[in-house]
One Martini backbone bead per residue (centre of mass of N, CA, C, O) as a GRO file, in nm:
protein
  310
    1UNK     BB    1  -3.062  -0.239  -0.867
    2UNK     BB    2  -2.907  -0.535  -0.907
    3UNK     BB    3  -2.719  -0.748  -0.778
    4UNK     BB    4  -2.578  -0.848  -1.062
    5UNK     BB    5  -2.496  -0.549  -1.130
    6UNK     BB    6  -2.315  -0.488  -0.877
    7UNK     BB    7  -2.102  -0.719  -0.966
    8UNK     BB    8  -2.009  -0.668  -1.210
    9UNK     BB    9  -1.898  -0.369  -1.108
   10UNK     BB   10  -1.728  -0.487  -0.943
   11UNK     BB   11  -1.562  -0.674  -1.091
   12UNK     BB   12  -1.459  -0.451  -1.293
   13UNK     BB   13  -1.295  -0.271  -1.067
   14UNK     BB   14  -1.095  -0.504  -0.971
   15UNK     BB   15  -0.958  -0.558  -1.265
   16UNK     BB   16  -0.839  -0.258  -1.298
   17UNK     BB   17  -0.696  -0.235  -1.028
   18UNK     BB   18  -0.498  -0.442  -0.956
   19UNK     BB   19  -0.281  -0.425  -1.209
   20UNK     BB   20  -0.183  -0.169  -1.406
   21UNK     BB   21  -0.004  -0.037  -1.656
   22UNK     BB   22  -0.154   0.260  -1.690
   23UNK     BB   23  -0.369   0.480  -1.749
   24UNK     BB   24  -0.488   0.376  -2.016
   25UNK     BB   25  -0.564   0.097  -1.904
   26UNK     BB   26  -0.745   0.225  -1.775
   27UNK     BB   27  -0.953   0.381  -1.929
   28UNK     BB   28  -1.019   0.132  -2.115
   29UNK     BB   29  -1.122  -0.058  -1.888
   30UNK     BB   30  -1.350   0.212  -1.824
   31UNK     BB   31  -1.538   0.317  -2.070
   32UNK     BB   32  -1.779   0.082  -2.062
   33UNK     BB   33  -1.808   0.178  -1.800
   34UNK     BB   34  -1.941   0.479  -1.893
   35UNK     BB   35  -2.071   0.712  -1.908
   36UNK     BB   36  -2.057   0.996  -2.100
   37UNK     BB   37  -2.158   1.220  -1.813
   38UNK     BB   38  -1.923   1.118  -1.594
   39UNK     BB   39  -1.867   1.186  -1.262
   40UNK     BB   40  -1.555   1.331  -1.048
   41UNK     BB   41  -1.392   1.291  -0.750
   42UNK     BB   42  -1.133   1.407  -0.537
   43UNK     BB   43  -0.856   1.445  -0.369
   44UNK     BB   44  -0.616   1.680  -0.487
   45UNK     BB   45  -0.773   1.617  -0.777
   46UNK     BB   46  -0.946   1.715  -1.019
   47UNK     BB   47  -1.215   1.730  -1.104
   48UNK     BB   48  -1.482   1.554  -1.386
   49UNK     BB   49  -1.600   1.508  -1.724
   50UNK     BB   50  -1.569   1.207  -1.858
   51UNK     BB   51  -1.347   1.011  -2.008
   52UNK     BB   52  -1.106   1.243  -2.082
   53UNK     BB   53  -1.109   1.376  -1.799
   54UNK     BB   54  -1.023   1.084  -1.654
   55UNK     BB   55  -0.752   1.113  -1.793
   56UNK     BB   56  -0.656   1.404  -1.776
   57UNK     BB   57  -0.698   1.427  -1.418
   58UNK     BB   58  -0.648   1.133  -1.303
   59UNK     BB   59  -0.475   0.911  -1.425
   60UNK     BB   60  -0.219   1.068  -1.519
   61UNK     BB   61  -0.126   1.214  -1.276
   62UNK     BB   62  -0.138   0.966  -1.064
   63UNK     BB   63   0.078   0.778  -1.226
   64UNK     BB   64   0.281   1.007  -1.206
   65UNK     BB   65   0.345   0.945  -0.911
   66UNK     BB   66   0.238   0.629  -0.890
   67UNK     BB   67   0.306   0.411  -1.149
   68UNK     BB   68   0.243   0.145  -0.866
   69UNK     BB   69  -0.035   0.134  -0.887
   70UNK     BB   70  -0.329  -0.007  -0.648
   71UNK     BB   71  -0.633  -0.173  -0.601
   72UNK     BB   72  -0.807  -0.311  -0.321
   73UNK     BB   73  -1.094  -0.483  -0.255
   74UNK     BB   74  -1.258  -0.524   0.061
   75UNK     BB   75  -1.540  -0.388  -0.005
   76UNK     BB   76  -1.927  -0.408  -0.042
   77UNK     BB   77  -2.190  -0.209  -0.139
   78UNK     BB   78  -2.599  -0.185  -0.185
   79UNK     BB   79  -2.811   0.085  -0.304
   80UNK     BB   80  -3.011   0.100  -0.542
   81UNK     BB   81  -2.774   0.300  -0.727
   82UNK     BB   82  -2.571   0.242  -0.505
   83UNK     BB   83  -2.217   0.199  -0.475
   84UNK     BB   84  -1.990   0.070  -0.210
   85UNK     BB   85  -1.605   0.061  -0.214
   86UNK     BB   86  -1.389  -0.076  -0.021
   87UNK     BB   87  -1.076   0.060  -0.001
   88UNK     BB   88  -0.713  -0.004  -0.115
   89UNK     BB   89  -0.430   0.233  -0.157
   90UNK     BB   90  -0.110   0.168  -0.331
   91UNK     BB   91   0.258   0.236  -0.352
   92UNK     BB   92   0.518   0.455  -0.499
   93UNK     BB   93   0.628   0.756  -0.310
   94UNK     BB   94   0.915   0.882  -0.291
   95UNK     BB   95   1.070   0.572  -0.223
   96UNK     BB   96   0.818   0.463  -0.092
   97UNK     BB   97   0.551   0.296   0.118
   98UNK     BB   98   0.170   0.386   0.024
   99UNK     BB   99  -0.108   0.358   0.254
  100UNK     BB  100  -0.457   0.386   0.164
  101UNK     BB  101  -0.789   0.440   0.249
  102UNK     BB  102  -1.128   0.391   0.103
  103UNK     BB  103  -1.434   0.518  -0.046
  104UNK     BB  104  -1.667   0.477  -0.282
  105UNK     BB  105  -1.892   0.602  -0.476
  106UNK     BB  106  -2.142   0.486  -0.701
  107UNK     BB  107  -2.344   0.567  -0.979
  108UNK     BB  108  -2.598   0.374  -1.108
  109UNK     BB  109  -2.664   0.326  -1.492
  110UNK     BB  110  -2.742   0.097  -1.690
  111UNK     BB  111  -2.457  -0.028  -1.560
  112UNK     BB  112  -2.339   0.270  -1.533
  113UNK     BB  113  -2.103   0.490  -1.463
  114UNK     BB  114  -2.255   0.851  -1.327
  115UNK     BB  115  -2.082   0.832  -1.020
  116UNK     BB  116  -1.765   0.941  -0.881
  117UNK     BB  117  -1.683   0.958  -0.450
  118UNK     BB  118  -1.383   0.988  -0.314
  119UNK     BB  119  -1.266   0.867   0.031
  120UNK     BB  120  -1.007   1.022   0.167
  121UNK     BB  121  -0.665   1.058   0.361
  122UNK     BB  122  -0.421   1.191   0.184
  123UNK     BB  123  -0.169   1.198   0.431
  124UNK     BB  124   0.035   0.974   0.281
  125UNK     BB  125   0.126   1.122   0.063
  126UNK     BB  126   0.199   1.376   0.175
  127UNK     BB  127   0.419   1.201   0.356
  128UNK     BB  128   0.589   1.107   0.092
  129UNK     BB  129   0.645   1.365  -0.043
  130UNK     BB  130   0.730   1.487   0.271
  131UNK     BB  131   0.959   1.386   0.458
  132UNK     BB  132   1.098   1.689   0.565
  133UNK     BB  133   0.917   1.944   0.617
  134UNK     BB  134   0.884   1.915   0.958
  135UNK     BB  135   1.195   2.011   0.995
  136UNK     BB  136   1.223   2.268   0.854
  137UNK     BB  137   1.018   2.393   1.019
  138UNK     BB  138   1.144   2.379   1.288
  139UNK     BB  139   1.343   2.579   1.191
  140UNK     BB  140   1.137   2.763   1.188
  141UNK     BB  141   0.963   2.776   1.409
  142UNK     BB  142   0.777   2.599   1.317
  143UNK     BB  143   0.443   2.395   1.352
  144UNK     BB  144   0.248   2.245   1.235
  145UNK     BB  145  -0.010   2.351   1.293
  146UNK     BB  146   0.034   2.664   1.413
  147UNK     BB  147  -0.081   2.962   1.558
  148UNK     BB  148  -0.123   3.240   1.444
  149UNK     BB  149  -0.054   3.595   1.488
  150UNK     BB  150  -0.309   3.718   1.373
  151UNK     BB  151  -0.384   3.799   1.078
  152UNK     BB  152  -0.478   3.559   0.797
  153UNK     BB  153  -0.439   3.441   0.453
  154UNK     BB  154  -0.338   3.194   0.475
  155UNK     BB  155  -0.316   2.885   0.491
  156UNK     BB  156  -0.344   2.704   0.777
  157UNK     BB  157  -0.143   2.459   0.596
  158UNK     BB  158   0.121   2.532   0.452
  159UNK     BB  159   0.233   2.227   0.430
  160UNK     BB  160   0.036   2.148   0.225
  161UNK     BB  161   0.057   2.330   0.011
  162UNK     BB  162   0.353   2.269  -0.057
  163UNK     BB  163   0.282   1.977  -0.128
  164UNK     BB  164   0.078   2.020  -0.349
  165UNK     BB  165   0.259   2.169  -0.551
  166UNK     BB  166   0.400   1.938  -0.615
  167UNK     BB  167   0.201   1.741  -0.690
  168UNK     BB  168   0.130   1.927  -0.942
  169UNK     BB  169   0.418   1.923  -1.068
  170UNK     BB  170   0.442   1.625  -1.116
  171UNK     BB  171   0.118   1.584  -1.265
  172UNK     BB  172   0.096   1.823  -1.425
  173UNK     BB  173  -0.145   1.986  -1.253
  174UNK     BB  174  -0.233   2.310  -1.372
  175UNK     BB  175  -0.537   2.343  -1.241
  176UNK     BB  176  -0.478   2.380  -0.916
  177UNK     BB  177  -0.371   2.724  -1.008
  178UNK     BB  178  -0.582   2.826  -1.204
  179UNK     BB  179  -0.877   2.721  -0.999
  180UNK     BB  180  -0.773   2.725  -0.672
  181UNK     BB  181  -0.563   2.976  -0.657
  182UNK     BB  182  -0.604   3.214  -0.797
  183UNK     BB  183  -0.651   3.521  -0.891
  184UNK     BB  184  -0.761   3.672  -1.173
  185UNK     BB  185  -0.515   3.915  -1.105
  186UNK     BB  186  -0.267   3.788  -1.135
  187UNK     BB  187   0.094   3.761  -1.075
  188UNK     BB  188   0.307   3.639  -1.304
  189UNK     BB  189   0.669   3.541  -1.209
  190UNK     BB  190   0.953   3.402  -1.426
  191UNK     BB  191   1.282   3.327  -1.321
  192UNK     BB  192   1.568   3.308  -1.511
  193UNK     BB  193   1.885   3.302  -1.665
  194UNK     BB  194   1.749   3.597  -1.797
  195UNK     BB  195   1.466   3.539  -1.751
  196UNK     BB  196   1.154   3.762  -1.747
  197UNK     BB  197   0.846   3.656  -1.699
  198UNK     BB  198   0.534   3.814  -1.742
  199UNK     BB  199   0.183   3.793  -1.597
  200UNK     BB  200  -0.154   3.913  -1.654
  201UNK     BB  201  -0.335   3.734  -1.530
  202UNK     BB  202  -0.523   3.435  -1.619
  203UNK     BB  203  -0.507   3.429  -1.914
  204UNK     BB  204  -0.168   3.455  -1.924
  205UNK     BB  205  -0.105   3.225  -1.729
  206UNK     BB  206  -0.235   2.981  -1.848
  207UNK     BB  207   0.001   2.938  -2.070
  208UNK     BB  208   0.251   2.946  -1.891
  209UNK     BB  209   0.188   2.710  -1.667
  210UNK     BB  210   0.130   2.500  -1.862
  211UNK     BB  211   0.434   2.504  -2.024
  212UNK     BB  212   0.593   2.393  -1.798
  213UNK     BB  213   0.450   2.143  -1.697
  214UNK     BB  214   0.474   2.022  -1.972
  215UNK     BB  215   0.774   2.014  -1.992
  216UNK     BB  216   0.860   1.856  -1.725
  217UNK     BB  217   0.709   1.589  -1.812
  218UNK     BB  218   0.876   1.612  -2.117
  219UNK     BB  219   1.186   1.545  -1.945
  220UNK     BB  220   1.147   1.393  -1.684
  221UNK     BB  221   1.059   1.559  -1.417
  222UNK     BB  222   1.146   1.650  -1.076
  223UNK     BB  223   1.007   1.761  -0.761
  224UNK     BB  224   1.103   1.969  -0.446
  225UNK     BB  225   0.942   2.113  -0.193
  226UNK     BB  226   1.022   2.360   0.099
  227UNK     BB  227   0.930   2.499   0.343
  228UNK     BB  228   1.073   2.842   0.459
  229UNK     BB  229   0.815   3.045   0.497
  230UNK     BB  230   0.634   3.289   0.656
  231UNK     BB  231   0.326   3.506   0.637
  232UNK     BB  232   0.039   3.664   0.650
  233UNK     BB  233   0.053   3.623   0.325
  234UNK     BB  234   0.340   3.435   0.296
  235UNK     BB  235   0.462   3.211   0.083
  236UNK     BB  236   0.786   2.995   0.113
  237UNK     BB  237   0.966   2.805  -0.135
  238UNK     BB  238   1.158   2.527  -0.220
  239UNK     BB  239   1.385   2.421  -0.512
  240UNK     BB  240   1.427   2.106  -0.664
  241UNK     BB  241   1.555   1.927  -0.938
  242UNK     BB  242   1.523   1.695  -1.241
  243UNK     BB  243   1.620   1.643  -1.555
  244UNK     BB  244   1.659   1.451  -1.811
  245UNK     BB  245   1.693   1.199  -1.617
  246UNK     BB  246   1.909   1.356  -1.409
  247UNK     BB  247   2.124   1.541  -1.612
  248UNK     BB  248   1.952   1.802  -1.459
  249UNK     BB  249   1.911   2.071  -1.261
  250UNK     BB  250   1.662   2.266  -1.027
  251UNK     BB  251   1.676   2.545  -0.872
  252UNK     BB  252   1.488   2.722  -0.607
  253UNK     BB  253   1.206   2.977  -0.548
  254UNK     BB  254   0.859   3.040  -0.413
  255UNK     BB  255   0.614   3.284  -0.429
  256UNK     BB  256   0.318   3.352  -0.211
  257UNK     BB  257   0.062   3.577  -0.253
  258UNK     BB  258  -0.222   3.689  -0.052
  259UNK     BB  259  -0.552   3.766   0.000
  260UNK     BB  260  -0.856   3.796   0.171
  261UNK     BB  261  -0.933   3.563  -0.015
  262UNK     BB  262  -0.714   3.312  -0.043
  263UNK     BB  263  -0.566   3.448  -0.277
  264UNK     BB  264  -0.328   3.452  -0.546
  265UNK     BB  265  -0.180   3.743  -0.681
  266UNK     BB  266   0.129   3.672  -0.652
  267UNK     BB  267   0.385   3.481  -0.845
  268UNK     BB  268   0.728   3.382  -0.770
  269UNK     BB  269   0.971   3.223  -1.017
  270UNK     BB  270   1.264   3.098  -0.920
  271UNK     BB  271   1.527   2.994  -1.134
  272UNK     BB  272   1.810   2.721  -1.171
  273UNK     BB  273   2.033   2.553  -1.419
  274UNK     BB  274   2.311   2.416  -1.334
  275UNK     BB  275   2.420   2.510  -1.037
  276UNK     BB  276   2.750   2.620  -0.980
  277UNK     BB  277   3.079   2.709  -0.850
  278UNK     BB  278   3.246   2.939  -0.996
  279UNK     BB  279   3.470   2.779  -1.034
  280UNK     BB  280   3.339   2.596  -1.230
  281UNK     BB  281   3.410   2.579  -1.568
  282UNK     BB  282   3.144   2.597  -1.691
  283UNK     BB  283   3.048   2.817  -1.528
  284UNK     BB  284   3.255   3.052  -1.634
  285UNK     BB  285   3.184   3.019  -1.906
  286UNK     BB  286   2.897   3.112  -1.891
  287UNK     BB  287   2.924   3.388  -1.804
  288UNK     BB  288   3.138   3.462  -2.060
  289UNK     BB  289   2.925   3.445  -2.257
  290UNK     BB  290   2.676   3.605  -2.123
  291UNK     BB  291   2.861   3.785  -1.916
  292UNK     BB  292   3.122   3.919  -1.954
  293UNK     BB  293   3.152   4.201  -1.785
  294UNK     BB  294   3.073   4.077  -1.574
  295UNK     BB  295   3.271   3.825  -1.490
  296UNK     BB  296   3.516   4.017  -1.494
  297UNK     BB  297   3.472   4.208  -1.270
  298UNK     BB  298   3.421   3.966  -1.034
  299UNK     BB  299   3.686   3.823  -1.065
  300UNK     BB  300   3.863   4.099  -0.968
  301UNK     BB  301   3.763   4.127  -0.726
  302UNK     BB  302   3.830   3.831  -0.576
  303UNK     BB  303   4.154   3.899  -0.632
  304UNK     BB  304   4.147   4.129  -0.455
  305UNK     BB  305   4.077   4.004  -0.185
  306UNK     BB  306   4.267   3.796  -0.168
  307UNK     BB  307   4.515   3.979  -0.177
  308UNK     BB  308   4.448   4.138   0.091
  309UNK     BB  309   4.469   3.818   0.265
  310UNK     BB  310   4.774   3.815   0.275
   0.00000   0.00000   0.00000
């Protein structure tokens, strides 16, 4: 690889990084200077080959997280066919501003990108993603990366796990519980509003999945999750958020248990949809349409309950 070749390719990353207009953009503009089977790797998002790949694994979940995402070229090595160049990362967070360092190696072949592997620090995205998180913790009598007793099957820091799958639900990156957290015979079961859906098996799972990431991104969904609970084997968090704009929101918690490979075995997901307090007219009527006789039942409790108080 020629110095001329190294610059070449150093100029066409800066142009393509400086301000992007969003992924499409991004990979459009570095489709012509990839391998046809270009391999890429990086912390938090799926590994993938291929220029489609590079669109939906890595530019578009990016994106969906950090939408004013951009990169800037610090400096840069060339040794035989390989590239170095030490970058930093920008971008708006959960309503921060997250900068990130970092830098890429890439192999170069007849002057094309044929593999980039990024090193970098994930833990400012992680802290930008999880503000309150350690606070939660700390509520909860336990300190991030404190060693618990016994034996544990859990991720060794509970709270990047469940920053990870925040990050993995907002930018709609399904591939991260179905290739790296779940095991082969999974139990997932999806719960909300009167509908019981359960999958068994990764089989099964995998379109489970796939639909709920699908709709959350396609209605402009964005969640947080919290870590509330640890055990030997499980971890619970906390979910919040809105849907459709803003228009609706949807709470819950998610249940991860652990087998004795650090894979989860069974994954249980609570959900209510535009949750408010049984006094407010919407709820009671929701309640008095799906479950008229739940509704008057519990009703008449009340009422009872009130009398005996006066």
């Amino acid at each position: 690889m020629s110095i001329a070749s190294a610059e070449t390719w150093v100029r066409v990353f800066t142009d393509g990084w400086r301000a992007p207009a969003g992924a499409e953009e991004l990979v459009n503009h570095f489709r012509p200077w990839l391998q046809p089977d270009y391999r890429f790797s990086q912390p938090l998002l799926r590994a993938g080959v291929g220029v489609e790949e590079f669109g939906e694994r890595f530019a578009r979940p990016l994106f969906a997280l950090v939408p004013d995402l951009r990169v800037t070229v610090q400096d840069w090595a060339a040794r035989d066919g390989t590239l170095f160049v030490e970058v930093l990362v920008e971008g708006t967070l959960g309503g921060r501003r997250v900068a990130m360092p970092g830098c890429d190696r890439i192999t170069l072949q007849d002057g094309l990108a044929a593999a980039r592997v990024s090193y970098c620090n994930p833990a400012p995205l992680l802290r930008a993603a999880r503000p309150h998180t350690q606070v939660v913790a700390a509520r909860c009598g336990r300190a991030p990366g404190r060693a618990r007793p016994g034996p544990s099957m859990i991720p060794e820091d509970a709270l990047a796990f469940v920053a990870r799958a925040e990050l993995a639900t907002n930018s709609n990156d399904a591939g991260w519980p179905l290739t790296e957290v779940y095991a082969p015979d999974v139990r997932l079961e999806m719960i909300g509003d009167g509908v019981h859906q359960v999958s068994e098996g990764i089989a099964e799972a995998g379109p489970a999945v796939r639909a709920l990431y699908d709709w959350i991104a396609a209605h402009h969904g964005r969640v947080t999750k919290t870590l509330i609970a640890t055990s030997a084997d499980t971890i619970v968090n906390e979910v919040e958020g809105r849907l459709f704009n803003g228009r609706h929101t949807t709470t819950g918690t998610e249940i991860w248990r652990f087998d004795e490979h650090g894979k989860v075995v069974h994954n249980v997901i609570h959900t209510a949809l535009d949750a408010r307090p049984p006094t407010h007219p919407a709820a009671a009527l929701r309640a008095l349409i799906t479950h008229p006789h739940v509704a008057i039942t519990y009703l008449a409790a009340q009422l009872r309950e009130r009398r005996r108080q006066r």
